[in-house]
C-alpha positions as CSV (number, residue, x, y, z in Angstrom):
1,X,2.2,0.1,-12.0
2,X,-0.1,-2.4,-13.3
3,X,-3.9,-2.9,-12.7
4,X,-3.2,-5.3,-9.7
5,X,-1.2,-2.4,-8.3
6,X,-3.9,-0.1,-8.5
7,X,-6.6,-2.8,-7.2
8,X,-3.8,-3.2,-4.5
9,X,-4.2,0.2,-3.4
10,X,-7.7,0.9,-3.8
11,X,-8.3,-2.5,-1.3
12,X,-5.8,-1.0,1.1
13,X,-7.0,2.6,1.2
14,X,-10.4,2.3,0.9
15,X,-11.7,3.6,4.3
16,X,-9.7,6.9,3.0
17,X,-11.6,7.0,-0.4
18,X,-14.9,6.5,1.0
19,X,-14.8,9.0,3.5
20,X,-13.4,12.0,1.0
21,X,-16.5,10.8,-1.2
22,X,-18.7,11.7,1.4
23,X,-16.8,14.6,2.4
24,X,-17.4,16.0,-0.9
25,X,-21.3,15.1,-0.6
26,X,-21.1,17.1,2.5
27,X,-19.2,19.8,1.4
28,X,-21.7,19.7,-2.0
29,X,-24.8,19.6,0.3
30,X,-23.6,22.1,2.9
31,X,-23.1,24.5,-0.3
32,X,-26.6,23.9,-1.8
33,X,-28.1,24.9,1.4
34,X,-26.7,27.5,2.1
35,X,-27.4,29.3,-1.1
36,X,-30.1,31.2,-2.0
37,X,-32.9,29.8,-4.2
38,X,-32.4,31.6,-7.8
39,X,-35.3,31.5,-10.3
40,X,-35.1,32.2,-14.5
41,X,-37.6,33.2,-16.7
42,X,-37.7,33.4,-20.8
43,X,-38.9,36.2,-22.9
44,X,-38.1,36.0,-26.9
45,X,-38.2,38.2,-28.9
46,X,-38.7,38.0,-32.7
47,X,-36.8,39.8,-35.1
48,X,-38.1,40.8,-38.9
49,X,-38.4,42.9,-41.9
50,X,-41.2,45.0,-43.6
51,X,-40.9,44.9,-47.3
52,X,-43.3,44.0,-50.0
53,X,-43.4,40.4,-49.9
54,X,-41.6,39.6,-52.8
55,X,-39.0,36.4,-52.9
56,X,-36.4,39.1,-53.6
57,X,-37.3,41.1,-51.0
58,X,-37.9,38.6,-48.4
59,X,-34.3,36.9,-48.8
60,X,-32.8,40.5,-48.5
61,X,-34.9,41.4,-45.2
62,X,-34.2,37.9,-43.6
63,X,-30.4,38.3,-44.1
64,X,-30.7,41.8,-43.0
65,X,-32.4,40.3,-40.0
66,X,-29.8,38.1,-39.2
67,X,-27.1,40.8,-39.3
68,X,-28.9,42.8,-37.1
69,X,-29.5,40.6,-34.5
70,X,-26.3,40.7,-32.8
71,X,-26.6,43.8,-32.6
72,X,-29.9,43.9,-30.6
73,X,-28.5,41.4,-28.5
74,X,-26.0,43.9,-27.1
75,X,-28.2,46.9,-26.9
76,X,-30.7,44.8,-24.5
77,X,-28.0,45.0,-21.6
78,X,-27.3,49.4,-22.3
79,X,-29.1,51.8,-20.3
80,X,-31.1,52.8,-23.2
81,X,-33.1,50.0,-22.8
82,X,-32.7,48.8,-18.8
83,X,-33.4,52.6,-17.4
84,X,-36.8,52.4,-18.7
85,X,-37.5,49.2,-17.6
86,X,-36.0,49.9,-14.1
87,X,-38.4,53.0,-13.9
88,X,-41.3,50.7,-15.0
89,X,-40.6,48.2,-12.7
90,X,-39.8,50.7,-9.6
91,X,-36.9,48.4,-8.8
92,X,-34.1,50.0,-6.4
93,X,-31.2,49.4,-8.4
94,X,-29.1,50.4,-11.3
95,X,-28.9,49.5,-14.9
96,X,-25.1,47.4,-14.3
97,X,-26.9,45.4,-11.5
98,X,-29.8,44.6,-13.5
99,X,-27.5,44.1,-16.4
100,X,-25.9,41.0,-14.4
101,X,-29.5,39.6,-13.7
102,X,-30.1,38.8,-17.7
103,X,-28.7,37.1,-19.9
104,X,-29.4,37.8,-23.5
105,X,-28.6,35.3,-26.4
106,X,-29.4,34.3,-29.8
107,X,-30.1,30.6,-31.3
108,X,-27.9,30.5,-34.3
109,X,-28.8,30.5,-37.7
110,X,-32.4,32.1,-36.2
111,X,-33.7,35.9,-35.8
112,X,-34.8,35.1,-32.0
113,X,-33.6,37.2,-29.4
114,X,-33.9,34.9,-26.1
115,X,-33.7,37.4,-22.6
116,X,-33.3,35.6,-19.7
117,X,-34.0,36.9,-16.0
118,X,-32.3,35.8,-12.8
119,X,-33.8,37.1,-9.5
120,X,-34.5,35.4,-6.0
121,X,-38.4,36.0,-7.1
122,X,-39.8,33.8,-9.3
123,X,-42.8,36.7,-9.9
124,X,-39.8,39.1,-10.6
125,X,-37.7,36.9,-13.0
126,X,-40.5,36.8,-15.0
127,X,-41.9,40.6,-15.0
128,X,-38.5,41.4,-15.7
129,X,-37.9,39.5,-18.8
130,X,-41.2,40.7,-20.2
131,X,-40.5,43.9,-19.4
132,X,-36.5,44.4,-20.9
133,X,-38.5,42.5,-24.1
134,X,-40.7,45.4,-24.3
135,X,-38.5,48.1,-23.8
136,X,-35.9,46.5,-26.5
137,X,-38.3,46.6,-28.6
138,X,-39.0,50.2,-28.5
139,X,-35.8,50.8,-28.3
140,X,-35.0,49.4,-32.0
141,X,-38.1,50.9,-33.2
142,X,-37.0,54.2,-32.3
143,X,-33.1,53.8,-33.3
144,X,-34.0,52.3,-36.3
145,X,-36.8,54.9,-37.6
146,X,-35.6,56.1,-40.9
147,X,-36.0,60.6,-41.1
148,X,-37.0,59.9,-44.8
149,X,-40.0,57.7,-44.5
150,X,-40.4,57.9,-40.3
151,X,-40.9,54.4,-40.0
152,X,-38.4,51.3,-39.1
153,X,-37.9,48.9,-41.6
154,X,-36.9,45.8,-38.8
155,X,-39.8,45.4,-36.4
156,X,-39.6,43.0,-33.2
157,X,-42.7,41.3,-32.5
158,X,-42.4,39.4,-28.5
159,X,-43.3,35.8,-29.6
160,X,-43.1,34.3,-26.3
161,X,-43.7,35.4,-22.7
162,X,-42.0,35.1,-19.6
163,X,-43.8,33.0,-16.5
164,X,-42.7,32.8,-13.2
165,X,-41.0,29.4,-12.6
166,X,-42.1,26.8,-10.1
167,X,-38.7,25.5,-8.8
168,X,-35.3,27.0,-8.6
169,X,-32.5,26.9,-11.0
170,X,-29.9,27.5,-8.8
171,X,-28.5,26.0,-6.7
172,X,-29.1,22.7,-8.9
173,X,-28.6,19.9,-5.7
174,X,-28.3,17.0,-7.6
175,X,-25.6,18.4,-9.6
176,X,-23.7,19.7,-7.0
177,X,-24.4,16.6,-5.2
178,X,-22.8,14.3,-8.0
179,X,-19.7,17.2,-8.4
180,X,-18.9,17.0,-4.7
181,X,-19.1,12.9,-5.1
182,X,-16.8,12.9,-8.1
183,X,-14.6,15.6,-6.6
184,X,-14.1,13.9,-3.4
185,X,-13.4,10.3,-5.2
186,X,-10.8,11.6,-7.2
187,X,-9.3,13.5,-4.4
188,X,-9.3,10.2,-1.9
189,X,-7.7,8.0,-5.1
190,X,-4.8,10.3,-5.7
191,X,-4.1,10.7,-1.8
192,X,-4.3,6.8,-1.6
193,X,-2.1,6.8,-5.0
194,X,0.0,9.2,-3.3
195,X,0.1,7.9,-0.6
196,X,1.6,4.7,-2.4
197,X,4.0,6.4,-4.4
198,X,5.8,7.8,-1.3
199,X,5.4,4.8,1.0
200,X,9.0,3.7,1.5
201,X,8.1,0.6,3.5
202,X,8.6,-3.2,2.5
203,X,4.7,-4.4,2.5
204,X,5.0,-7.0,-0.1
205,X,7.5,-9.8,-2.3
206,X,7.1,-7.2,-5.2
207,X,9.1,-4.3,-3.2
208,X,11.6,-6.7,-2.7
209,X,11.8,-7.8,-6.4
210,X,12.1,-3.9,-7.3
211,X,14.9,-3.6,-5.6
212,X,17.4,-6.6,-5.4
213,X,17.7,-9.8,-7.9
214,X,18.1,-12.5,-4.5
215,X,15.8,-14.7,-4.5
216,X,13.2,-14.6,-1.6
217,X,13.9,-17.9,-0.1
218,X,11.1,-17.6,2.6
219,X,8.2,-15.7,3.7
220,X,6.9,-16.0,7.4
221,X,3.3,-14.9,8.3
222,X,2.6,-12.6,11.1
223,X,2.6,-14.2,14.7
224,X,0.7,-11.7,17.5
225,X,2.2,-14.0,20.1
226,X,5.8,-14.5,18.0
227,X,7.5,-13.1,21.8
228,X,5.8,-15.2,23.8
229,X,6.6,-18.5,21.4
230,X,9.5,-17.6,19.7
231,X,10.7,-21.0,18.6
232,X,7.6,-22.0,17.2
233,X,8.2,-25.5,15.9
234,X,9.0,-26.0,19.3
235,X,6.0,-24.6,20.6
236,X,3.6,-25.7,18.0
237,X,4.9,-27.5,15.0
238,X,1.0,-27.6,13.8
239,X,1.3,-23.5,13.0
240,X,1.2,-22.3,10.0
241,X,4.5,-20.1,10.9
242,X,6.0,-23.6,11.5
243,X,5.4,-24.6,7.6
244,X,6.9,-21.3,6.2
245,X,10.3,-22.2,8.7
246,X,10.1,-25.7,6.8
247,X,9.4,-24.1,3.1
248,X,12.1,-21.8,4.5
249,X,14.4,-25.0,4.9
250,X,13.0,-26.8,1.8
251,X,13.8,-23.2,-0.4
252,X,17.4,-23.2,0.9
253,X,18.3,-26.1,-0.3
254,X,17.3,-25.5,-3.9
255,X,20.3,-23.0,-3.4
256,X,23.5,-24.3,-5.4
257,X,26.6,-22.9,-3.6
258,X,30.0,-23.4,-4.3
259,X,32.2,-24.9,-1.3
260,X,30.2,-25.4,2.4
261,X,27.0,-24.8,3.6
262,X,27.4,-21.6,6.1
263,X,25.5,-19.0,6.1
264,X,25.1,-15.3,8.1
265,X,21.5,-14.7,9.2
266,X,21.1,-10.6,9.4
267,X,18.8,-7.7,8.9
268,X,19.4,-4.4,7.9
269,X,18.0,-3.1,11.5
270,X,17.1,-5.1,15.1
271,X,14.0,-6.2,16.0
272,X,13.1,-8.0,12.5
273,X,13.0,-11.2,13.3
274,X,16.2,-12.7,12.3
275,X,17.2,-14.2,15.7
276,X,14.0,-16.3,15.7
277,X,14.2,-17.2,11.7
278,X,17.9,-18.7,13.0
279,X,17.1,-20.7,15.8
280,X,13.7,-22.0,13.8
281,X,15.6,-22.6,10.5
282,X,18.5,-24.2,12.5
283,X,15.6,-27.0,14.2
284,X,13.6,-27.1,11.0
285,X,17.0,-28.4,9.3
286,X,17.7,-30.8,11.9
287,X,14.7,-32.1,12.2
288,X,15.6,-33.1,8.2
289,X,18.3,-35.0,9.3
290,X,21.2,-32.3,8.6
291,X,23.9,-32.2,11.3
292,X,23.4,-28.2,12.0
293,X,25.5,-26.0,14.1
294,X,23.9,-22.8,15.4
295,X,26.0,-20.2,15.8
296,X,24.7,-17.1,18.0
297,X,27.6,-14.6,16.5
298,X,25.8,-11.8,17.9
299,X,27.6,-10.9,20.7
300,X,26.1,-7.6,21.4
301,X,22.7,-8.5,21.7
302,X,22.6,-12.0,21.7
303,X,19.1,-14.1,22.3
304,X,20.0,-17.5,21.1
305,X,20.5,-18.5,24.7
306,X,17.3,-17.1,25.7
307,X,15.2,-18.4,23.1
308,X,16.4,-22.2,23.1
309,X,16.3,-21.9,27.2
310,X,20.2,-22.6,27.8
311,X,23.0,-21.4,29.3
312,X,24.8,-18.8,27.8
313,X,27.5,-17.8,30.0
314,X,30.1,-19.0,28.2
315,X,30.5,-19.5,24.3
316,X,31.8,-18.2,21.3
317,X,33.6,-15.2,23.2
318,X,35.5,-17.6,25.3
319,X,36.2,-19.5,22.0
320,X,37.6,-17.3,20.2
321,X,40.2,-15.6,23.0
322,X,41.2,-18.9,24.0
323,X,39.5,-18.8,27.6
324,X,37.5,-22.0,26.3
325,X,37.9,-25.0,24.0
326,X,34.8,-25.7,21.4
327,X,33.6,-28.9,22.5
328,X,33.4,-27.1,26.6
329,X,31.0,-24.8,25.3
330,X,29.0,-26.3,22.4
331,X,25.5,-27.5,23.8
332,X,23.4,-30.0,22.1
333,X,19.8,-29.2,22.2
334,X,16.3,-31.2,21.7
335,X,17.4,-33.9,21.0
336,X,18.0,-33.2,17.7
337,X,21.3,-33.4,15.4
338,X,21.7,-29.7,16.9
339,X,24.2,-28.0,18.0
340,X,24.4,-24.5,19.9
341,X,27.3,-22.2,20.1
342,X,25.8,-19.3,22.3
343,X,27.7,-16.2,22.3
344,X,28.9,-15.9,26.0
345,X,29.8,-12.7,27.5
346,X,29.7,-9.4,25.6
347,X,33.8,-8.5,24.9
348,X,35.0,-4.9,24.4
349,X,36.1,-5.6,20.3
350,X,33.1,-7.5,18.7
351,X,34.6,-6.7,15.6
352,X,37.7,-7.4,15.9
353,X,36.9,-11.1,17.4
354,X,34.7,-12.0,14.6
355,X,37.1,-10.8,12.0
356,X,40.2,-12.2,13.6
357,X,41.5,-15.2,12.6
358,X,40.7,-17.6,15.2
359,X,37.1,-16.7,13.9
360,X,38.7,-18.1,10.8
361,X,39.5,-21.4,11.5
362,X,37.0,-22.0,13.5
363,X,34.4,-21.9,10.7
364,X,36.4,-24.1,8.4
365,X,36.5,-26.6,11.5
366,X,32.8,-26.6,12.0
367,X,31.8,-26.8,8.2
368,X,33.9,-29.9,8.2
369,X,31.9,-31.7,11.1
370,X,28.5,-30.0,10.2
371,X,26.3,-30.2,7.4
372,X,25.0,-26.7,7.9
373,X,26.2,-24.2,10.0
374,X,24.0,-20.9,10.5
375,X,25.2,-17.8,12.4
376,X,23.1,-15.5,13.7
377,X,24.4,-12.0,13.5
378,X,23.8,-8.3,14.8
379,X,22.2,-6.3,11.9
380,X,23.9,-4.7,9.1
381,X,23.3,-1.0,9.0
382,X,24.3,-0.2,12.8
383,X,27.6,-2.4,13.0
384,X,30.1,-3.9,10.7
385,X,29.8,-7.6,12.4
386,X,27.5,-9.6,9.6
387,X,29.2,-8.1,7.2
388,X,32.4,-9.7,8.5
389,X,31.1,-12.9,8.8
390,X,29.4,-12.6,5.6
391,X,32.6,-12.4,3.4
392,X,33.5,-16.0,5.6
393,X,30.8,-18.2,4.7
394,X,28.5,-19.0,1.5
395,X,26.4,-15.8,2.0
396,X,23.9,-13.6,3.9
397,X,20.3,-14.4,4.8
398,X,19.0,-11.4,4.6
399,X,15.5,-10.7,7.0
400,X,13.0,-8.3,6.2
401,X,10.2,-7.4,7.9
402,X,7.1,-6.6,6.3
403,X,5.6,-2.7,7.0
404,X,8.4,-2.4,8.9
405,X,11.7,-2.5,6.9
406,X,12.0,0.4,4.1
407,X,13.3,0.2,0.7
408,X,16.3,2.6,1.5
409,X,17.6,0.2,4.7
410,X,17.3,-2.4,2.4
411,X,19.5,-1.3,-0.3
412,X,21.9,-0.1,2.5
413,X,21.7,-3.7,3.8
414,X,22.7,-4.7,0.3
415,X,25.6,-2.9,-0.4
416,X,26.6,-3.2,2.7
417,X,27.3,-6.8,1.6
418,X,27.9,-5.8,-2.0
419,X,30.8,-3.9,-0.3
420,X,32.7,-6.5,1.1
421,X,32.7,-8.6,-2.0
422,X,30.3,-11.0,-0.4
423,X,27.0,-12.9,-1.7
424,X,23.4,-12.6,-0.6
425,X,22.2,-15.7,-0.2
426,X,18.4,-14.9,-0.1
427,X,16.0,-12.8,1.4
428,X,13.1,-13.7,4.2
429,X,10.1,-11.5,4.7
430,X,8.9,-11.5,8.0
431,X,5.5,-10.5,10.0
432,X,4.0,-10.7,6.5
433,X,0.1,-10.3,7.2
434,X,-2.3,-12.7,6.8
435,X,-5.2,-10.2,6.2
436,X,-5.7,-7.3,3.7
437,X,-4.2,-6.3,0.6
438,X,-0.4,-6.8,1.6
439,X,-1.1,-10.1,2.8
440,X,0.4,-13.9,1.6
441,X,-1.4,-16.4,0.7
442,X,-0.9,-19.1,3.0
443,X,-4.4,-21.7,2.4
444,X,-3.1,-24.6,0.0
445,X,-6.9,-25.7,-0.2
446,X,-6.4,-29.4,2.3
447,X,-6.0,-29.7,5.6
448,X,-2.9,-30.9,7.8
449,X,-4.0,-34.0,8.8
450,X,-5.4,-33.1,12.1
451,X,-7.8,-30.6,11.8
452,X,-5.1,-27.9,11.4
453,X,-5.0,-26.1,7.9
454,X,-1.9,-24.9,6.3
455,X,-4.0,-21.5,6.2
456,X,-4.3,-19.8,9.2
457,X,-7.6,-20.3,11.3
458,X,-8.1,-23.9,13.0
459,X,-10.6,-26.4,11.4
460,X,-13.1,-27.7,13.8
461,X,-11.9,-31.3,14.9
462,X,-14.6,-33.8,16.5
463,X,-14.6,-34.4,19.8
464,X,-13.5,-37.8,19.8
465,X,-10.2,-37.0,17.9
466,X,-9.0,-34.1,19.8
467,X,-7.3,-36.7,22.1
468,X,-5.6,-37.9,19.0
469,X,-4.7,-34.6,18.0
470,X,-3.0,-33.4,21.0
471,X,-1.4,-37.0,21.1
472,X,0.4,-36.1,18.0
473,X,1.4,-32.5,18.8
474,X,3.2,-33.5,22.0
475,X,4.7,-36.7,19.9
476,X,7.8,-33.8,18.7
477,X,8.5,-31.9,15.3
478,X,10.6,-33.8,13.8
479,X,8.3,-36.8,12.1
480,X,6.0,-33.9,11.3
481,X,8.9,-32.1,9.7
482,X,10.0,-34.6,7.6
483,X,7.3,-35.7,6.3
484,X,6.4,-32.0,5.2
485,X,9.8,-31.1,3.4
486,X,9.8,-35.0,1.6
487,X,11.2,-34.8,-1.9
488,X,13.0,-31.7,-1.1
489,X,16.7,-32.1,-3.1
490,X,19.6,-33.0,-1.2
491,X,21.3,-29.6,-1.6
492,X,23.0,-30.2,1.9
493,X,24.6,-33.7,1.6
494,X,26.6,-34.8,4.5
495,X,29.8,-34.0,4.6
496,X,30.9,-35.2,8.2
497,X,30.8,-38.5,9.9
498,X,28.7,-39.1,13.0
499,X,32.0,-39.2,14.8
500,X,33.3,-36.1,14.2
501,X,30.2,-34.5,14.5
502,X,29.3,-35.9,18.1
503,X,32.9,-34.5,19.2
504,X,31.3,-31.5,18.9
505,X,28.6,-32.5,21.7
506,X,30.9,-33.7,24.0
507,X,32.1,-31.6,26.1
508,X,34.7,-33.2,29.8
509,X,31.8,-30.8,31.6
510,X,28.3,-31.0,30.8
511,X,26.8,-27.3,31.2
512,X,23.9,-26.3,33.1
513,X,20.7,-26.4,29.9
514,X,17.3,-25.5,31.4
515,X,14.1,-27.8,30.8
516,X,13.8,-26.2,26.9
517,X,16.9,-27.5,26.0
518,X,15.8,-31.0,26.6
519,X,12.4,-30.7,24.9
């Protein structure tokens, strides 16, 4: 991962870090509290020679000194020096006990014997240090009386005493304060790092780059009301999700394919968003100017019908078993260069219909009349359908929808296309936020033209031009449209006369289309 990884994570799981930090300063300060105050006092002891005083002498006592020390060190923690102090002391406890209360050391290179005393009395820290001092040096005088002369040649001389400390030792609060703050950050960033590691959800472009070479064609910001407004340059062609459906259009036709211009709109699993990113990819091309043929080829679950407000009773079902002919059922919609195929009633054999050879031919015929022809179809991983249709046109569309989608269903939804030798067109993240650390930036730094931003958020418009503004909203999509994807290439030229194209429109029958259809 690189640094903006890590920033990444940090940003998105930061509620997480902060609150282990101060967890730990909690867990720190409940500790310190709870412990009892501990006091130390210092006794030293120095450690020399009686010679002479000549040079000679002097070097020899001093390094004598020195090699002695050690051993004093250890002989302040035996009995032979605590008992007496314990009995001096009238303390009511043994020699190991008050062996774990010092702690006896020497500075090195030096003849100094350092005794340190631990006790939950400051007054008895210090008496205690004294007092072991004392008795160690007794001690050595005694062991180290020679029979010959009955004196010691090493003499220890207390150079410093022992007084009762004013604060505590132990428990040291800011340290343990700092510890339980360090302790708790680095436990919140590796849970947030972990966190990351195992997260198997599509959040971002980047997931999808680690895992397939298609290019992401389109990437279409979060909409809380996307149910309620489902064909959004429709509904408001001023909304942010109405650009990315035109970049979405302008990025598809920087796409060089070989042959027509059909394509299988899918998702690994339902509910991504595909059926919407058809029916608003199928206007946003129209309103371009393409002649564009909308085909809902999902004929278990089919919402084209229901999202574009027409009828739906009869379709590509009836096509393809011969109930129907193509012009009886195909509905133009909008008034746009749009035409509808809905899917009509749900057969027994889905499969079967779509992979037949009816379905065939009746592709070819419709990329001969149309510039584009888009099918929407059920997703991948639970049926066998898009990956039918896939193998028949130019490619798969693949939708993903963002914190939604994982990286496994996508790589199923890959080879499941991989599988039956056909292409992947591009992929589509959907519901991409617009907030936090996983979100898109959508703010291109000017406005629309009408108070509206390309980012999302509404500028404030004076009063006297919100009349204006609405005026143009309800004035339709399609000058809007254009004038956004201008310069766009040409990837889609027309390959079918007016004529041919408007037989697809006339049906002997006209069918029953609600008021959307006529919008």
């Amino acid at each position: 991962m690189e640094l903006a990884d890590y920033i990444r994570i940090l940003r998105k799981n930061w509620i997480v870090i902060v609150a282990l930090t101060l967890l730990g300063v909690a867990a720190a300060a409940a500790f310190s509290l709870t412990r009892t105050p501990l006091y130390e006092a210092t006794s030293k002891v120095f450690v020399s020679t009686q010679g002479s005083g000549t040079i000679s002498e002097l070097q020899q006592g001093s390094t004598f000194s020195q090699a002695r020390v050690s051993t004093y060190v250890q002989l302040a923690t035996t009995p032979t020096v605590l008992n007496p102090s314990l009995s001096y002391l009238e303390l009511d406890r043994s020699a190991e006990q008050l062996a774990g209360q010092l702690a006896v050391s020497t500075p090195l290179g030096t003849t100094i014997i350092e005794i340190t005393a631990t006790d939950p009395d400051p007054v008895t820290a210090a008496d205690i240090a004294n007092v072991v001092g004392s008795s160690l040096t007794a001690a050595v005088e005694e062991l180290e009386t020679l029979p010959s002369t009955g004196e010691s040649p090493v003499k220890l001389t207390r150079v410093s005493n022992a007084l009762p400390p004013f604060a505590p030792s132990s428990p040291n609060v800011p340290l343990n304060l700092a510890l339980g703050a360090l302790v708790g950050l680095a436990l919140g960033v590796g849970f947030a790092v972990l966190r990351t590691v195992l997260d198997t959800r599509i959040r971002s472009t980047k997931d999808v780059n680690d895992i397939t070479d298609s290019p992401i064609i389109g990437v279409i910001p979060f909409d809380p009301k996307a149910k309620e407004r489902p064909v959004i340059l429709q509904d408001d062609p001023l909304n942010p999700r109405s650009e990315a459906f035109r970049a979405l259009r302008t990025n598809l036709q920087f796409l060089e394919f070989n042959g027509g211009h059909s394509f299988v709109i899918t998702s690994a699993l339902p509910s991504e968003g595909k059926s919407t990113t058809a029916v608003n990819l199928a206007i946003a091309l129209a309103d371009a100017g393409k002649r564009v043929v909308l085909i809902d080829a999902d004929m278990r679950k089919s919402k084209v019908a229901e999202y574009l407000g027409i009828e739906g009773g009869a379709g590509l079902t009836d096509v393809l078993i011969g109930r129907a002919e193509l012009a009886d059922v195909m509905l133009p919609w909008g008034g746009r260069s749009l035409a509808v195929l809905p899917a009509g009633r749900i057969p027994p054999n889905p499969s079967e219909l779509l992979g037949s050879a009816r379905m065939e031919s009746l592709l070819a015929t419709l990329a001969e009349k149309a510039d584009v022809v888009l099918l929407d179809a059920p997703p991948l991983l639970p049926v066998t359908d898009a990956a039918i249709l896939a193998k028949r046109t130019q490619g798969a569309i693949l939708i993903v929808a963002a914190n939604q989608s994982t990286k496994p269903q996508l790589n199923a939804a890959i080879d499941a296309i991989d599988t039956v030798d056909a292409k992947t067109a591009g992929i589509v993240l959907t519901m991409v936020p617009t907030r936090g650390p996983d979100s898109y930036g959508y703010g291109y730094g000017y406005g629309y033209g009408y108070g509206y931003g390309y980012g999302y958020g509404v500028e404030k418009v004076p009063a006297k031009g919100r009349r204006k503004v609405k005026k143009e909203k309800k004035s339709g999509a399609r000058r809007t449209s254009r004038a956004s994807g201008g310069g766009a290439p040409d990837a889609f030229p027309s390959t079918s006369t007016s004529d041919s194209f408007d037989s697809l429109l006339n049906p002997s029958t006209p069918p029953r289309r609600s008021s959307r259809s006529g919008a």
